[in-house]
C-alpha positions in Angstrom: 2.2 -48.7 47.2 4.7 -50.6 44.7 3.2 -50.1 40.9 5.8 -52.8 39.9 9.1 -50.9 39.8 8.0 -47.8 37.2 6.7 -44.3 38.1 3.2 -43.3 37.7 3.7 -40.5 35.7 2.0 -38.1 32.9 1.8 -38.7 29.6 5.3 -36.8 29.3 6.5 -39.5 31.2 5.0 -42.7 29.2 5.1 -41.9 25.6 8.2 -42.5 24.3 7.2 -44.8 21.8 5.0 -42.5 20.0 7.5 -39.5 20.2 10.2 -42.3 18.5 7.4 -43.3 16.0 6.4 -39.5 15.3 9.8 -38.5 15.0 10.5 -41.1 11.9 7.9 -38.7 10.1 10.3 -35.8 10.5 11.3 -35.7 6.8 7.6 -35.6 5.4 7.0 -32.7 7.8 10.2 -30.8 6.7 8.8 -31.2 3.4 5.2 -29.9 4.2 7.2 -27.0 5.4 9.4 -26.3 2.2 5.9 -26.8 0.2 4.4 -24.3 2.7 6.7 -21.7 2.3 6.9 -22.0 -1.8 3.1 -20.8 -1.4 3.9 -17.7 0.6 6.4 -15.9 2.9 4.0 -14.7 5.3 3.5 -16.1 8.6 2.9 -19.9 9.1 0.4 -21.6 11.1 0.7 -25.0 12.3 -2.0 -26.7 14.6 -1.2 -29.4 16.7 -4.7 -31.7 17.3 -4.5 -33.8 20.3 -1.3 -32.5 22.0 -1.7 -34.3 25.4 1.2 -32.6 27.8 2.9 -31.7 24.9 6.7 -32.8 25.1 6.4 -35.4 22.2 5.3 -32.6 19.4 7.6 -30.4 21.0 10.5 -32.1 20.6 9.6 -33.1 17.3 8.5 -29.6 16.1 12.1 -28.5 17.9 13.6 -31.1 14.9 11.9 -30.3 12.1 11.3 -26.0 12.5 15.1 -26.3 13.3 16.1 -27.6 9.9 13.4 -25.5 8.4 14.8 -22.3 9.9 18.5 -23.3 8.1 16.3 -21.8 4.8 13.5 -19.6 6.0 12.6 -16.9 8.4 9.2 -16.7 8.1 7.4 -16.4 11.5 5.5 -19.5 12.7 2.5 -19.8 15.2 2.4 -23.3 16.9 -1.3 -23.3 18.2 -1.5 -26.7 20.2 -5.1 -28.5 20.8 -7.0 -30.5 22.9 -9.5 -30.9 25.3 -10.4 -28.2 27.9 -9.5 -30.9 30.6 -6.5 -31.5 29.2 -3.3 -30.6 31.9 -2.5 -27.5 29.9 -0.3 -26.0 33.0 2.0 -29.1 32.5 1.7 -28.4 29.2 2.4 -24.6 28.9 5.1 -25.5 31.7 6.5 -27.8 29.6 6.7 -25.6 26.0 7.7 -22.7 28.2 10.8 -24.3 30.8 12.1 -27.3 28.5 15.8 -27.5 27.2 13.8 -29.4 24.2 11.6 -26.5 23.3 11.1 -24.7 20.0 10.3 -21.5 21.5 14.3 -20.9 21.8 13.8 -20.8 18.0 13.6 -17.0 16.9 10.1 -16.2 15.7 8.6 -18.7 16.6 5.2 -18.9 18.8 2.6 -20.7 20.3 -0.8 -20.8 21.8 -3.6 -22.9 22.6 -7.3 -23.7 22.1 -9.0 -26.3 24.6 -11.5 -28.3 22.1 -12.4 -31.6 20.7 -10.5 -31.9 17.5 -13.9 -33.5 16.1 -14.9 -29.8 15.9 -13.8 -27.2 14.0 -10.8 -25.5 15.9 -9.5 -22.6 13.7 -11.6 -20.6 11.3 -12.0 -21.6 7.5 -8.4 -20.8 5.0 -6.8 -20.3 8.3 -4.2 -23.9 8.8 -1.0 -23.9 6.4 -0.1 -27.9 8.3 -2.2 -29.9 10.5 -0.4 -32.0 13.2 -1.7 -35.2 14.9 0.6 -37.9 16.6 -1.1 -40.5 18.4 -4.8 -39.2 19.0 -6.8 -40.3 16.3 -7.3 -43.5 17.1 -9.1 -42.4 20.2 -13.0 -42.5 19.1 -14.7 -39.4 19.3 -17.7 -41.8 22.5 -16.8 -44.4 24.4 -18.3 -47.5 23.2 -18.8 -50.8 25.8 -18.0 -54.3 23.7 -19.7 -56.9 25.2 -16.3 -58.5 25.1 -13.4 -56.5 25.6 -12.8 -53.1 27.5 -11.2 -51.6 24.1 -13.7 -52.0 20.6 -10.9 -53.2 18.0 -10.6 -56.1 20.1 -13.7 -57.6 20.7 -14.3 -61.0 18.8 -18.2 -60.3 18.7 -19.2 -59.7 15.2 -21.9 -57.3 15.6 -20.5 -55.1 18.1 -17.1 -55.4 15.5 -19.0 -54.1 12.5 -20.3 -51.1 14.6 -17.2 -50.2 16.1 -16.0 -50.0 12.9 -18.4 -47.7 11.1 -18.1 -45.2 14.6 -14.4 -45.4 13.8 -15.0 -44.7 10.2 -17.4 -41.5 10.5 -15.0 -40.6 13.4 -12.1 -40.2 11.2 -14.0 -38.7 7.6 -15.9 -36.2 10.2 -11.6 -35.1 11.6 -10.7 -35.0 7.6 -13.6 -32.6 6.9 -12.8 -30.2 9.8 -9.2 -30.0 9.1 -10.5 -29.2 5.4 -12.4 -26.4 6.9 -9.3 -24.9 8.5 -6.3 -25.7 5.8 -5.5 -23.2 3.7 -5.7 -24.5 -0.5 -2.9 -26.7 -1.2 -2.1 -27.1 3.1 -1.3 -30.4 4.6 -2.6 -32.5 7.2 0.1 -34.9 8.7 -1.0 -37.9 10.9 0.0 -40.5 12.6 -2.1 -42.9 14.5 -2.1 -46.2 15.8 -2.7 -49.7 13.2 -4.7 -52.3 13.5 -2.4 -55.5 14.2 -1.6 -58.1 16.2 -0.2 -55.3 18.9 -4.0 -53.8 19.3 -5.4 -57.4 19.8 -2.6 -57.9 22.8 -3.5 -54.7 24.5 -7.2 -55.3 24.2 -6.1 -59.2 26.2 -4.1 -56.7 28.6 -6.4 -54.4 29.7 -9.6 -57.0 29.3 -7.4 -59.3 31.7 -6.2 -56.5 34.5 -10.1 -55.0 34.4 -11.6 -58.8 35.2 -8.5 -59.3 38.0 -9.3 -55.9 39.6 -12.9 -57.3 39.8 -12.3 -60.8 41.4 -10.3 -58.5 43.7 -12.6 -56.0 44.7 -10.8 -53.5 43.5 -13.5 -52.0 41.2 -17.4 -53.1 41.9 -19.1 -54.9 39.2 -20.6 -51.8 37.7 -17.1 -49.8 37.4 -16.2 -53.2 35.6 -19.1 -52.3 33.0 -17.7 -48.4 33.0 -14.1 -49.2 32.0 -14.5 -48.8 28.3 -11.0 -47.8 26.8 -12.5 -46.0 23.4 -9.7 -46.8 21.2 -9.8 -48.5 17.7 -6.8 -49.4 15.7 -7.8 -49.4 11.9 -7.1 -51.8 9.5 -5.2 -50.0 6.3 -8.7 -50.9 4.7 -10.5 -49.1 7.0 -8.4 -46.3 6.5 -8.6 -46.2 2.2 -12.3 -46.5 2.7 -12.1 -43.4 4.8 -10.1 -41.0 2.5 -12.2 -42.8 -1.0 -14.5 -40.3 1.3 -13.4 -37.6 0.7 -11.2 -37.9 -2.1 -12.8 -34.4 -3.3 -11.5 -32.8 -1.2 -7.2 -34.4 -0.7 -4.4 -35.4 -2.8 -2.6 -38.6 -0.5 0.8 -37.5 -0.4 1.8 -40.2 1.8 -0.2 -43.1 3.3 2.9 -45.2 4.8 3.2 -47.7 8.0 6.0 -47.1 10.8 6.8 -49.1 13.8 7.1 -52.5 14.4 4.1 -54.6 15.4 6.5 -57.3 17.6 10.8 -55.4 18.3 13.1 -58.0 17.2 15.7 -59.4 19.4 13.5 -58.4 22.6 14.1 -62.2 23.5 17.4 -61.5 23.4 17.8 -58.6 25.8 19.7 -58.7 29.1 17.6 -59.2 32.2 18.2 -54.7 32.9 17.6 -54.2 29.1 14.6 -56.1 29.1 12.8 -55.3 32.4 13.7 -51.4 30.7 11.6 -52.6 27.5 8.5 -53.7 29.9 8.1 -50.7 31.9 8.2 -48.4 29.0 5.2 -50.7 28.0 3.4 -50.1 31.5 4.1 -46.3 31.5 2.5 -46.1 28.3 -0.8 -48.2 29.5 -0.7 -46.5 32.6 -0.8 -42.8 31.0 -4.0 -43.7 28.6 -5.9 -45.2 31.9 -5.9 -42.8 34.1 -8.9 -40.6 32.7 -10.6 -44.2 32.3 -10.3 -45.2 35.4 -11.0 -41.8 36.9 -14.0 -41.3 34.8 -15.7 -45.3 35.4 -15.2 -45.2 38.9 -17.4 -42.9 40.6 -15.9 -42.4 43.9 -14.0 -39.6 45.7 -11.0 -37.8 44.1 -8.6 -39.8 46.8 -10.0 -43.2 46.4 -10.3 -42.7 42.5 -6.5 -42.4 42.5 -5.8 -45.3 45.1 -8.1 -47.8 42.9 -5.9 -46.2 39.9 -2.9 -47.0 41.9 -4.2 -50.7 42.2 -5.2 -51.1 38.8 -1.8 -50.1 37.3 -0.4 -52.2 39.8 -2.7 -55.2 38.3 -1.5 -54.4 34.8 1.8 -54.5 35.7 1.4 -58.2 37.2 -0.8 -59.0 34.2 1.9 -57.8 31.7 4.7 -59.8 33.6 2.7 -63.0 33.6 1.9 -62.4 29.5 3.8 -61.5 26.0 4.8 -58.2 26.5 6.5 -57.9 22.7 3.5 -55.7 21.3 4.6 -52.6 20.7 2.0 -50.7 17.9 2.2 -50.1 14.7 1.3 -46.7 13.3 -0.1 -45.2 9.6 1.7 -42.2 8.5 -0.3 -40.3 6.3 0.0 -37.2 4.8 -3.2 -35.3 2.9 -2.8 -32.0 0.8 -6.0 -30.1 0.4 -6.6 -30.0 -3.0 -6.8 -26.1 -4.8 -11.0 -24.7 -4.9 
């Protein structure tokens, strides 16, 4: 079955753009590191909260713990998290065989812990830096707009303000955790995905593709109510409002933006250049689907994956037929837990 001329792949394969957005916060992680080690010379641990398949935060821990390493020798435990269904053997298989991988860094390790980063992962005083690229902005329920398949870009008042208080406890309830864990004067370095004009074009995107795949018959009328895509893209005010939470308990080191909500000179592009643009758009959509679709449609294992195979192909179409300049913007934010 043609998908539109890109591989259906992992989330390896389709997250380039966060790894290119993550990897502009390499210098505010470097620093972390030198304001780690100024605290002690023992053995650092890093936690990585929502690590997916793992090659983005590999490659950008390979950057950073590679410069770090030009000054220190302190050992360093990479502990990598997320949730027990996560595809840890691509994962581990990934860290493990990868040209890209840190572990060829000497004293240097890693492990892993299969848990919802809304709990507490790692005991209290135990975290010198948090890590989280691209996971926050997935809420900790999914939440059905009456309007839209994803909750930051419904157009429905009501259902707006309640998304946006979920999203708010979602993210001061992550803060508090990570308190838990960070050692005094630790970091917690994020990166997550804005609210802009980019979330309100993937919300039309996916709202679009999930009404086509109905007038199809692709998906029945009650997978159409299942496909809830439980991401919310916060508005910098959102954000403030959360850490004025718990302003007790961080000093904001950095609260920054990065990326670019529309790339200038896309329109510009050479036919090759542009259709490479697009599909790195589609592999991106079609990694975060997959567990949607497989979890709304409630079917057999092999006709789960052929009505995923039609849906990606739908978004594909839909994203041809539409403005396809959207990648998202991210905040950058880095917290320092403040000394007891």
């Amino acid at each position: 079955m043609s998908t539109g001329g890109f591989a259906l792949h992992g989330y390896n394969e389709g997250s380039l753009h966060q790894r290119l957005q993550l990897l502009k916060a390499s210098d505010s992680f470097i620093e972390c590191l030198n304001h780690i080690s100024t605290l002690s010379n023992e053995q650092i641990v890093i936690v990585d909260y929502g690590s997916s398949e793992g090659y983005n935060s590999m490659v950008f821990l390979t950057q950073t713990l590679s410069k770090f390493r030009e000054t220190s020798s302190s050992p360093i435990l990479v502990v990598h998290n997320d949730l027990p269904d996560n595809n840890w053997l691509k994962a581990f298989k990934t860290i493990l065989e990868s040209e890209d991988s840190y572990v060829k860094i000497p004293n240097v390790y890693f492990s892993a812990k299969g848990r919802s980063f809304y709990d507490q992962i790692l005991p209290n005083n135990s975290v010198h830096i948090g890590l989280s690229s691209s996971a926050l902005h997935w809420l900790s329920e999914p939440i059905s707009a009456p309007d839209n398949c994803v909750p930051s870009s419904s157009l429905n008042p009501e259902f707006k303000a309640l998304a946006s208080k979920v999203a708010h406890n979602d993210l001061v309830t992550v803060l508090r955790q990570r308190h838990k864990e960070l050692v005094s004067s630790g970091r917690f370095v994020f990166l997550f995905m804005n609210q802009a004009i980019s979330t309100a074009t993937w919300g039309t995107v996916l709202h679009t593709t999930t009404e086509n795949s109905f007038i199809k018959g692709y998906i029945t009328e009650e997978e159409k109510r299942n496909i809830t895509v439980p991401m919310y893209g916060r508005t910098n005010e959102e954000v403030q409002n959360a850490l004025n939470e718990v302003s007790d308990l961080y000093r904001v080191v950095v609260f920054t933006q990065v990326g670019e909500d529309r790339i200038p000179g896309v329109d510009s592009l050479s036919d090759e250049e542009k259709n490479k643009f697009v599909n790195g758009l589609k592999r991106l959509a079609a990694a975060s689907l997959r567990g949607v679709i497989q979890r709304a449609v409630n079917r057999s294992e092999e006709e789960r994956n052929a009505v995923y195979e039609l849906f990606i192909k739908e978004l594909s179409d839909v994203f041809d037929a539409g403005d396809c300049n959207c990648w998202p913007q991210y905040h950058l934010i880095v917290l320092e837990k403040k000394s007891s």
